[in-house]
N, C-alpha and C positions, 0 to 999 in steps of 0.2 A: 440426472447425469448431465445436465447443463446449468453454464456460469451465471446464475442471476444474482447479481450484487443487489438489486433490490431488497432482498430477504433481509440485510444488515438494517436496514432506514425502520423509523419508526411509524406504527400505523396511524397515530395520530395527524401525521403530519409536519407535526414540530420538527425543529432545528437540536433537535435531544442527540443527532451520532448514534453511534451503535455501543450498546455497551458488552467491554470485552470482559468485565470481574464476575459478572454471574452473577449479579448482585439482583437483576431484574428479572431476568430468565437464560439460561442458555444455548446461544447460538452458536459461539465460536469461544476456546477458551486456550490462547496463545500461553497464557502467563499463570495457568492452571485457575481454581474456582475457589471459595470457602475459606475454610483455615486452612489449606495450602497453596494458597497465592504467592507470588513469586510476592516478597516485600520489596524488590527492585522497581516494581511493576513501572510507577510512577517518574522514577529516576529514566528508566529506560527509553518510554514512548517520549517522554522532553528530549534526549538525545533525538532521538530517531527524528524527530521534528527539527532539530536546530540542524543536524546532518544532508536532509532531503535538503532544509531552504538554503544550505550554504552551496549546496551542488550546483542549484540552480542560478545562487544570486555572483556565483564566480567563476563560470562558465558558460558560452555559448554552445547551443547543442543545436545539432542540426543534422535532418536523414542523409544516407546515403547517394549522392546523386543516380540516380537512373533505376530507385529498388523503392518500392511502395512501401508503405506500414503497413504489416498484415496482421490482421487482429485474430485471426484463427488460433484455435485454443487445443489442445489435449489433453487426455488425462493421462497422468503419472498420477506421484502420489497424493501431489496438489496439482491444480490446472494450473497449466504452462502454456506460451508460444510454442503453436506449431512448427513458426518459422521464428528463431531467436532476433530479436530489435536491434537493429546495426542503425548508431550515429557516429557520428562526426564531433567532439568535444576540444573547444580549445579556451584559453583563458579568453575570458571578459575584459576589453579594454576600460579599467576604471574611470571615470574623466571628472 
């Protein structure tokens, strides 16, 4: 009943990521396993990747002045912030 993201990384040590198709073993299976994998699967995590880097690469983000990041967790039905992440977000000056 606690958050260890370790358990995704592989034992060997390599730079292998975790795998989410079930194809190795399963740990986590977002996009379902087998013959009922989401056929999106692929389409999907590219988005999700060009979405996170564009968040970042066209916006400055920065905490709330005078409020810590707290990293305390809960359970619901997945673990959450105890205390929800408040920033500060404005466009990136391009130059």
């Amino acid at each position: 009943m606690e958050f260890k993201p370790e358990r995704f990384f592989s034992k060997e040590g390599g730079d292998q990521g975790f795998d989410i198709t079930g194809s190795r073993e399963i740990k986590m299976m977002p996009f379902g396993v087998g013959r009922r994998i989401c056929p999106g699967l692929g389409l999907a995590v590219l988005h999700l990747e060009y979405f996170v880097a564009n968040l970042v690469w066209k916006f400055e983000w920065r905490g709330v002045e005078g409020e810590d990041v707290d990293f305390a967790e809960k359970q619901e039905f997945t673990m959450v912030m105890r205390n929800p992440l408040k920033a500060n977000i404005s466009p990136r000056v391009m130059k």
